[in-house]
C-alpha positions in Angstrom: 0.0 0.0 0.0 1.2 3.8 -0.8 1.8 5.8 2.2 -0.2 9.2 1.5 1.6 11.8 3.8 0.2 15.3 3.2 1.5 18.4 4.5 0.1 21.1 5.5 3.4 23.8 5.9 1.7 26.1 3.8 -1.3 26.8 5.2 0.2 26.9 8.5 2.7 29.4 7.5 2.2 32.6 9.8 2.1 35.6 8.1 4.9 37.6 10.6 7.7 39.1 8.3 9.5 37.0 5.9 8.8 33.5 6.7 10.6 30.6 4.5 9.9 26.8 4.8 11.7 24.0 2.3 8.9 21.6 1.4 11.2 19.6 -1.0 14.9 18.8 -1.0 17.0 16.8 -3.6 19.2 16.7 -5.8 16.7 17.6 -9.3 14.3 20.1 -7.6 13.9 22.3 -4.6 10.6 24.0 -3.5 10.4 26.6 -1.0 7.2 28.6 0.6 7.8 32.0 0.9 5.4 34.1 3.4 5.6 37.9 3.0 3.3 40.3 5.6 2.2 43.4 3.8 4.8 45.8 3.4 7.3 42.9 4.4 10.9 42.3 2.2 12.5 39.2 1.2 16.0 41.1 1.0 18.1 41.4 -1.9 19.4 37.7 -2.9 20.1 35.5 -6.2 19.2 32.1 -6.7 21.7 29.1 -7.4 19.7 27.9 -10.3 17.0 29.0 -13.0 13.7 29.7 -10.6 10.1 29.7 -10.9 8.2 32.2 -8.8 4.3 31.0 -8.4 1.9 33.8 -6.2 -0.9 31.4 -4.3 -2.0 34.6 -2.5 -1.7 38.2 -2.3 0.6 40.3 -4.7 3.7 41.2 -4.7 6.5 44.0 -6.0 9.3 41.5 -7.7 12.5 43.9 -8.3 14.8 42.4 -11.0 17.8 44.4 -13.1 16.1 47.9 -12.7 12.3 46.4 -13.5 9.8 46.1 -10.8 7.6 42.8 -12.1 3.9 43.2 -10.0 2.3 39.8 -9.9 -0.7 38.8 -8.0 -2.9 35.3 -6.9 -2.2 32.3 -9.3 0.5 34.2 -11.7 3.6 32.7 -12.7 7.1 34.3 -13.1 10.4 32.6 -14.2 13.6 34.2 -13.6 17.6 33.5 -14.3 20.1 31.8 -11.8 22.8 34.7 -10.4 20.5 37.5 -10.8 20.3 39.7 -8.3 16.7 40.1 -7.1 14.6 41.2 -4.2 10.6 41.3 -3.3 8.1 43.4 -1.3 4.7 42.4 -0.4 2.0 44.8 -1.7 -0.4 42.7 1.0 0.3 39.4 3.2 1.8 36.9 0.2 2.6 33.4 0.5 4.7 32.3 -3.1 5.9 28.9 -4.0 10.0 29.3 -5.5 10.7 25.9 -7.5 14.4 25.7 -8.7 
């Protein structure tokens, strides 16, 4: 029989700040949960590899090479590895970042 184990980090995810939880670690694919309170930063950073940025709720300011990319519930953005980049919260977020 298939064990079924569901998890349930995102919902629980406070909204208090920036707030980042790894839901899946190896070596192909990492996804993180990124929580963002209104008016909250997720400071300036880069990512090790090609990343996909995926809004489940609220909106967001994403700040990339002088642009400043507003995305918002169930949008999609992909960005380059070794770009600088950094992100406000327009209102509380929570964001999915698969690499």
């Amino acid at each position: 029989m298939y064990m079924i184990d569901i998890d349930n980090t995102i919902a629980q995810q406070p909204f208090d700040g920036l707030q980042v939880e790894r839901l899946v670690k190896n070596p192909a694919l990492e996804i993180l949960s990124i929580s963002l309170a209104k008016n909250a930063v997720f400071p300036n950073h880069t990512s090790p590899k090609d990343a996909h940025l995926i809004v489940l709720e609220g909106s967001i300011n994403f700040h990339i090479e002088n642009q400043i990319v507003n995305l918002t519930t169930q949008q999609h953005f992909g960005f380059s590895k070794e770009v600088e980049h950094w992100v406000t919260a327009k209102e509380d977020t929570k964001f999915l970042i698969i690499r």
